[in-house]
C-alpha positions, -999 to +999 in steps of 0.1 A: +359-393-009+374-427-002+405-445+008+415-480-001+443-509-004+445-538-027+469-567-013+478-602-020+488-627+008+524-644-004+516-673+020+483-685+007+477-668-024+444-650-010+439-620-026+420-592-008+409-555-005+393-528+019+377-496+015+362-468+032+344-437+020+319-408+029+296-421+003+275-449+013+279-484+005+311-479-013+320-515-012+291-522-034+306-500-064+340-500-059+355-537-047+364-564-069+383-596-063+386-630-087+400-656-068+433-670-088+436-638-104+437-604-082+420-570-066+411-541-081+395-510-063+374-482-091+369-457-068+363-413-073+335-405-094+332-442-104+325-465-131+318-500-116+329-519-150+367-509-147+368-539-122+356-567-137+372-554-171+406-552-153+402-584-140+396-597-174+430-586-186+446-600-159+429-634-161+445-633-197+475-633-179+483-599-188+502-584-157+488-555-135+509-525-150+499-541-188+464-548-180+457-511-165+476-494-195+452-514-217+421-506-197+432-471-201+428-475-237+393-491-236+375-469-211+362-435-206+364-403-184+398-422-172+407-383-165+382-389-132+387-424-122+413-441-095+421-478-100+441-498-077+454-532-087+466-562-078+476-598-099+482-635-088+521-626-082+514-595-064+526-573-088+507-535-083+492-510-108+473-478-097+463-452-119+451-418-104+432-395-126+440-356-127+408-349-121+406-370-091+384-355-057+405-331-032+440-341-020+451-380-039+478-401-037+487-436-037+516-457-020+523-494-034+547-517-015+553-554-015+521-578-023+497-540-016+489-512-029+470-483-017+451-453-026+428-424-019+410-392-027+396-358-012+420-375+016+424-351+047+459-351+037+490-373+012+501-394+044+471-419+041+481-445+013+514-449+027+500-453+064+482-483+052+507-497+029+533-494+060+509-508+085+503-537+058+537-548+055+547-548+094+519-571+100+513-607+100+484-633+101+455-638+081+454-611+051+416-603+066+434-591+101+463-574+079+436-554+054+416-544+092+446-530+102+458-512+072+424-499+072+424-483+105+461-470+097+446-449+072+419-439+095+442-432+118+463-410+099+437-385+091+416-409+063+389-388+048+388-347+047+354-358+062+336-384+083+334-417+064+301-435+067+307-471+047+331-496+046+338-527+032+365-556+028+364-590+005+389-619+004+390-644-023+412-679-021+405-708-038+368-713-047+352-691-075+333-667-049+342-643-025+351-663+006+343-629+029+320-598+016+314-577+044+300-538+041+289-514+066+270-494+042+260-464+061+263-453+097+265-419+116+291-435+138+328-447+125+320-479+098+358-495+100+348-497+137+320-514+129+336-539+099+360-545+128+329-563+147+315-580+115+349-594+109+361-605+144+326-623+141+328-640+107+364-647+108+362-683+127+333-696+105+347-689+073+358-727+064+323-736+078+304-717+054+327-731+032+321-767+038+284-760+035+287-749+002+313-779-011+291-808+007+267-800+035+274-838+051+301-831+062+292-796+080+294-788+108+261-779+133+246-746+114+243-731+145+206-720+146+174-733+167+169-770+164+198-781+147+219-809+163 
């Protein structure tokens, strides 16, 4: 029902993850990202507090392995659930429940991790983990094309229909949240667009935020 990779950029300490599932607006449930701290992806037959609870425990500075054996403890149903996480030194945690959707698996490798269920077969996570680790650039362009790796390699027993990616750095909100949340035609394709498009005015939505004078133009009618 979904595929997904948490990752951590070594260079700039951006943290990031992207997602793709059958369901619609899967990023809307199932991302989470705290900049400073890490990723986590709750996905299969999910509970949207596991990500902001794992995050918690990280921020403690409990480590990703630690903090998901304690969130086992403290939530429910964990039998059905599939976490993916990542910390601020890019140390991995998944945990895949037995009663997980279809075919599941999960890959981790250096500064990623990756996962999936009701996959069209157990080649996907490690597709994107691979694909992850032999790029370079931005971790936005790396996550894209992890993402279509897994796509690639057979993603979903099913069509997918939403998508979704977020990157946190240094301020306390996402710095990119972009969704496709349903479409008859491929999402990633169409996150792909959203992204090539946001991409170069990320620090300008930035500045705006931070101090508006020294903007630049906001791009609309009548602004000089």
């Amino acid at each position: 029902m979904t595929f997904s990779l948490v990752a951590r950029c070594a260079e700039t300490g951006m943290f990031g993850l992207a997602i793709s599932s059958s369901s619609p607006a899967v990023a809307a449930r199932c991302a989470h990202a705290r900049a400073s701290v890490g990723a986590v992806a709750s996905q299969n037959v999910t509970d949207p507090r596991l990500g902001p609870m794992m995050l918690d425990l990280m921020e403690q500075g409990k480590p990703a392995p630690d903090a998901l054996a304690d969130l086992l403890t403290r939530a429910r149903f964990t039998e059905y659930r599939q976490v993916l996480a990542i910390d601020a030194t890019g140390r991995t945690a998944i945990h895949s429940g037995p009663k997980a959707l279809g075919i599941w698996t999960q890959a981790q490798g250096r500064d990623v991790a990756a996962g999936g269920n009701l996959l069209a077969n157990d080649t996907v996570p490690q597709a994107m983990v691979a694909r992850f680790e032999a790029s370079s650039g931005h971790l936005g362009d790396r996550l894209m094309a992890a993402l279509h790796a897994g796509l690639d390699a057979g993603g979903e027993a099913g069509p997918v229909h939403s998508a979704g990616m977020m990157l946190v750095d240094t301020i306390s909100w996402p710095v990119a949240d972009l969704r496709c949340d349903w479409t008859e035609d491929c999402p990633i394709r169409q996150l792909s667009v959203a992204w090539e498009i946001y991409k170069p005015q990320i620090d300008a939505y930035i500045q705006r935020a931070l101090d508006p004078r020294e903007a630049p133009s906001y791009g609309v009618a009548g602004d000089e």
